[in-house]
C-alpha positions in Angstrom: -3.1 -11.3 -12.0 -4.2 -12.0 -8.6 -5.2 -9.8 -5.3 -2.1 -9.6 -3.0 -1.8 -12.2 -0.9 -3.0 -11.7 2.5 -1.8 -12.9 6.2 -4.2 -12.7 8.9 -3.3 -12.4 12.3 -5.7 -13.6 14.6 -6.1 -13.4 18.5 -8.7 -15.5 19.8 -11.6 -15.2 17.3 -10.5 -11.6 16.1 -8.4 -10.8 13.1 -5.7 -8.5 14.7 -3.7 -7.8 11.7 -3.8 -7.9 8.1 -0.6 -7.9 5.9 -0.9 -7.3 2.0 1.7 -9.3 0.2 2.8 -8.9 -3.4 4.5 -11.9 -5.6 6.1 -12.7 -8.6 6.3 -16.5 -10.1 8.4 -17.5 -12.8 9.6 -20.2 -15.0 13.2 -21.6 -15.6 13.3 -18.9 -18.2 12.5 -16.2 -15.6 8.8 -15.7 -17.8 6.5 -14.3 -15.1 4.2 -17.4 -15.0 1.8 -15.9 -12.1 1.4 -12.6 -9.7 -0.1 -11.7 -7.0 -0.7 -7.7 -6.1 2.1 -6.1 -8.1 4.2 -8.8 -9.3 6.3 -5.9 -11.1 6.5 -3.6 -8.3 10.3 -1.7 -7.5 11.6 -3.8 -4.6 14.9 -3.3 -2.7 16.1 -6.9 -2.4 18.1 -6.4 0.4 19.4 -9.3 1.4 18.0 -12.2 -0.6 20.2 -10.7 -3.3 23.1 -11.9 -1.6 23.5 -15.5 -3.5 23.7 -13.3 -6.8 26.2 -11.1 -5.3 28.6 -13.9 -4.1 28.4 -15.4 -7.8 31.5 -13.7 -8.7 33.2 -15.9 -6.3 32.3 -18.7 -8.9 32.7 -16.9 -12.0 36.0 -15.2 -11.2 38.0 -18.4 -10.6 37.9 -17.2 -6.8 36.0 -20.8 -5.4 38.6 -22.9 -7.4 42.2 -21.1 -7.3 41.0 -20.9 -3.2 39.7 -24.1 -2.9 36.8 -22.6 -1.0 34.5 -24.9 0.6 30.7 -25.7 0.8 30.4 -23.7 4.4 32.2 -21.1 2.8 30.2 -20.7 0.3 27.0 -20.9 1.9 28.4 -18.5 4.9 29.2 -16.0 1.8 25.1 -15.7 1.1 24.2 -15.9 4.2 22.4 -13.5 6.7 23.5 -15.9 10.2 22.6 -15.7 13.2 26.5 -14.8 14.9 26.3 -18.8 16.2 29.2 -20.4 17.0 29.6 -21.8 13.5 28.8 -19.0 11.9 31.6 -16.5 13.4 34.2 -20.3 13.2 33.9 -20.2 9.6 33.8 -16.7 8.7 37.3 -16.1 10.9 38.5 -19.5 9.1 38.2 -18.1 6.2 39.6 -14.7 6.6 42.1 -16.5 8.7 43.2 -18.4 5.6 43.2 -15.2 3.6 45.8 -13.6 5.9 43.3 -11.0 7.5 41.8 -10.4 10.9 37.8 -9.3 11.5 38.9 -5.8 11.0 39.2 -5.7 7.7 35.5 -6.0 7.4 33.4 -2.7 6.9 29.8 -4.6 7.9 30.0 -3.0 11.1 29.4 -4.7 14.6 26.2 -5.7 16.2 25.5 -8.3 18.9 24.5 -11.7 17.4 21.2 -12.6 16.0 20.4 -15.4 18.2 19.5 -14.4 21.5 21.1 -17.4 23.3 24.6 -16.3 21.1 24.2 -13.2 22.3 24.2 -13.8 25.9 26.8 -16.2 25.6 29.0 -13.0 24.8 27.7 -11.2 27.1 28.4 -13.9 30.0 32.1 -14.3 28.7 32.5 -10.5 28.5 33.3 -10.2 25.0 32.0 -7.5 22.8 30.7 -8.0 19.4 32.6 -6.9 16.7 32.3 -7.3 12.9 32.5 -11.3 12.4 28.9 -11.6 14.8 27.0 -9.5 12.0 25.0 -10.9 10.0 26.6 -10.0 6.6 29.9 -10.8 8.0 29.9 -14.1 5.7 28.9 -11.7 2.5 31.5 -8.8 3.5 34.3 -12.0 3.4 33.2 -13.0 -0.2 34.1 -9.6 -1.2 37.3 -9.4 1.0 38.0 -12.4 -1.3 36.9 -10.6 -4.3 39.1 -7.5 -3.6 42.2 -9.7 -2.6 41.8 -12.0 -5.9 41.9 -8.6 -8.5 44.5 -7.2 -6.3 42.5 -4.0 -5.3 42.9 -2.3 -2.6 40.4 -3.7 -0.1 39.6 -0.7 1.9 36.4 0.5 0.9 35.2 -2.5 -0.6 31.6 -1.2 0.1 31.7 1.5 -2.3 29.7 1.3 -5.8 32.7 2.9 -7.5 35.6 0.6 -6.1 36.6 -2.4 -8.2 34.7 -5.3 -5.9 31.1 -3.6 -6.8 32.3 -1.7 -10.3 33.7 -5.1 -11.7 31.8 -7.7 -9.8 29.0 -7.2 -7.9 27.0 -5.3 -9.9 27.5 -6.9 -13.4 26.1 -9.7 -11.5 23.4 -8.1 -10.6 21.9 -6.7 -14.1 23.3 -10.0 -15.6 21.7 -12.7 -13.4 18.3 -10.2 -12.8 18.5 -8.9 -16.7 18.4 -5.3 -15.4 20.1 -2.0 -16.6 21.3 -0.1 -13.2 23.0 2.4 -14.8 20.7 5.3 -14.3 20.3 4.1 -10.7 21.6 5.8 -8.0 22.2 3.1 -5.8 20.8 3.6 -1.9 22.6 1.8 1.1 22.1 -2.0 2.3 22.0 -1.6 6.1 26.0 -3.3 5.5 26.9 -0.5 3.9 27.1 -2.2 0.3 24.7 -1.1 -2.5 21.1 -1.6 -2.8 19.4 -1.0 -6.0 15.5 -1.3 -7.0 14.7 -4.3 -9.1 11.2 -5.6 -9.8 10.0 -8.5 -8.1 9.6 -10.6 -11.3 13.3 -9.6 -12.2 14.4 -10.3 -8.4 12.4 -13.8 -9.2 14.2 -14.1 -12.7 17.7 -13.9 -11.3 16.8 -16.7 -8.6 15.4 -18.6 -11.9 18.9 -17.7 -13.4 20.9 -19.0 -10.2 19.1 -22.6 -10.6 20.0 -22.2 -14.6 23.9 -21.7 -14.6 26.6 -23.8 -13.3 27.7 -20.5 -10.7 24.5 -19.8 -9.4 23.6 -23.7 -9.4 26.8 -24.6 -7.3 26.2 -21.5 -4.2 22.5 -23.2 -4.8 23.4 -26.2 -3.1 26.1 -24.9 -0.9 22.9 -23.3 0.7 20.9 -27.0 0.4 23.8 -29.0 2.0 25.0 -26.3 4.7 20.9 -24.8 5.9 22.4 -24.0 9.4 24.9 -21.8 8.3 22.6 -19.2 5.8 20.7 -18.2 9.1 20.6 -20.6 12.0 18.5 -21.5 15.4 15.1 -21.1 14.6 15.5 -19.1 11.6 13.0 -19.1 8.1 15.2 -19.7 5.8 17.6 -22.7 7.5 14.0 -24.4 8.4 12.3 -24.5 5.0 15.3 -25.4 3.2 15.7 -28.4 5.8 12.1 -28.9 5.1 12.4 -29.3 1.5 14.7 -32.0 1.8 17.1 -30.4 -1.1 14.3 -29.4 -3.3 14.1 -25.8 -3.1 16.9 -22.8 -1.6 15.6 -19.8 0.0 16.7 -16.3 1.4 15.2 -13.6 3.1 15.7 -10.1 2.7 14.8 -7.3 5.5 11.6 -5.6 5.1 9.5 -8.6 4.4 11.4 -9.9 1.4 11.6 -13.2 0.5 12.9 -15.1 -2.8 13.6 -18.8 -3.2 13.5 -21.2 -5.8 12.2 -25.2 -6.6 15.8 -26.5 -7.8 13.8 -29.0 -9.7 11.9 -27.3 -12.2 13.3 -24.0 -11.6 9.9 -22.2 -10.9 11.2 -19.4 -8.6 9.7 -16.5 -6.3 10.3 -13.5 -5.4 8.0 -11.7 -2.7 7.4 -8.1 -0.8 5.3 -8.0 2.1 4.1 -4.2 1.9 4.3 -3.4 5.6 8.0 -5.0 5.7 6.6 -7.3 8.6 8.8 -10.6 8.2 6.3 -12.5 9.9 3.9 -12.1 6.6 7.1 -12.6 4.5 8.3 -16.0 5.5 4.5 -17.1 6.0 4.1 -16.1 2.4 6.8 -17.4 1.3 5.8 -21.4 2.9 2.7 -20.9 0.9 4.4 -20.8 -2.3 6.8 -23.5 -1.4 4.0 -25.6 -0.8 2.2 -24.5 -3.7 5.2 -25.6 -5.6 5.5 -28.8 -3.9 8.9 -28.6 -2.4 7.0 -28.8 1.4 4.5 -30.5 2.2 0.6 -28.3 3.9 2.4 -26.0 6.4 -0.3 -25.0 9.4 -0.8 -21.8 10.7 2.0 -20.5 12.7 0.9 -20.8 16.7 1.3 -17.2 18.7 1.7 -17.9 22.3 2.0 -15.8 24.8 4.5 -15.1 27.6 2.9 -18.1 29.4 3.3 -20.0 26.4 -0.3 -20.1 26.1 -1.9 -20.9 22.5 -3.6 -17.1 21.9 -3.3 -16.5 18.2 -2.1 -17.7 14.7 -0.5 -16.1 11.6 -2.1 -17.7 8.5 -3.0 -17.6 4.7 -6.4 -15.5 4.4 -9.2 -18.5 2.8 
């Protein structure tokens, strides 16, 4: 195996910072192909779990019997931005569904985007659970729930039927993972978060490119880039980059998984100071390195001035 990965960050001449960054890269079979660092280490996925989570959606009949559409799906593995769009389609949905933004247990938090954000603030409306993040996730289970006839309060907890039936099965199926001696810990949405290896994180993005589920919220992501983050976010700009050749998502705590929907060669990644700067620089490298972008530059730092002082780039 490799050394980690590292990302410099320089200012003027001087490196500044240093980020380690461990990987995992496998085959369509999810083989581990190539590592770098600890390519096996116990990750917490976080978020860029969340396109394995909302397979049920697929698998269940759910996508079909509600004729659920692309933005839908893509909103469902999504970690946006609280845009617009973002909080349009999520309230569509559980519009549709016969459910206000209260049913949601994701908590509230101001939107992402700064410029969102202010627009709330300007209009003198407080945030509430459709401008988090996860709200697009937390509506895929709402679904979930609703579709078994469960009781959708406490839809966040491992033992009630959305995680117990669902979720979770997903999880060890798609990532070929036993959780059951796990005690899970808690996603900063209040849903589970287990410890997978990366090369089994990476193996159930292989596995999402390999079956017809996973394949179909796969290009949900491709064809709707906006709506999985938003305004100058990692995830909606490499997958616009690609040009449909790879889908990516990013987890908190410098996580980052993604996979070439060509050849299904996919990636998991930890950067091992969480810094998501390292994370979605790491993460372009392999994309290149895989073909699906083309050379991406160091990443400029400016300053409050917006003058050039720094860059965040692959160590030579």
């Amino acid at each position: 195996m490799n050394d980690p990965l590292i990302i410099e960050v320089t200012r003027g001449t001087t490196v500044e910072s240093i980020h380690l960054v461990d990987i995992a890269l496998v085959d369509s079979t999810g083989k581990l192909v190539e590592g770098w660092g600890e390519p096996t280490r116990p990750t917490l996925p976080r978020s860029s779990l969340k396109p394995i989570q909302a397979t049920p959606l697929i698998t269940e009949g759910i996508a079909d019997s509600e004729k659920l559409t692309t933005e839908q799906l893509a909103v469902a593995c999504s970690s946006h931005n609280g845009e617009s769009r973002h909080v349009h389609v999520v309230d569509r949905w559980l519009e549709l569904m016969g459910f206000s933004h209260a049913v949601l247990e994701c908590g509230a938090h101001a939107p992402s985007n700064p410029q969102a954000a202010q627009d709330l603030v300007l209009a003198g409306i407080e945030p509430d659970s459709r401008h988090n993040n996860c709200s697009g996730k937390h509506t895929g289970f709402v679904a979930m729930a609703r579709h078994c006839d469960a009781e959708v309060s406490g839809y966040i907890s491992p033992d009630h039927a959305v995680m117990k039936r669902f979720v979770t099965p997903a999880v060890e199926d798609f990532c070929r993972i036993d959780l059951s001696a796990q005690t899970p810990g808690v996603d900063g949405c209040g849903v589970p978060v287990w410890s997978i290896p990366l090369s089994h994180l990476a193996g159930g993005w292989s596995q999402l490119r390999a079956r017809g589920a996973g394949n179909r919220l796969l290009q949900a992501m491709i064809d709707e880039p906006f709506l999985v983050a938003g305004t100058n976010r990692a995830c909606t700009r490499l997958m616009e980059a690609s040009d449909g050749d790879a889908a990516v998502k990013t987890g908190a705590e410098g996580v980052f998984c993604g996979v070439d929907v060509r050849a299904g060669f996919a990636f998991a990644l930890k950067a091992r100071d969480g810094h998501a700067r390292a994370a979605e620089k790491a993460a372009e490298w392999v994309l290149d390195r895989l073909g699906c972008i083309d050379f991406v530059s160091p990443t400029v730092l400016r300053n409050w001035a917006g003058t050039a002082v720094g860059e965040v780039r692959v160590s030579s």
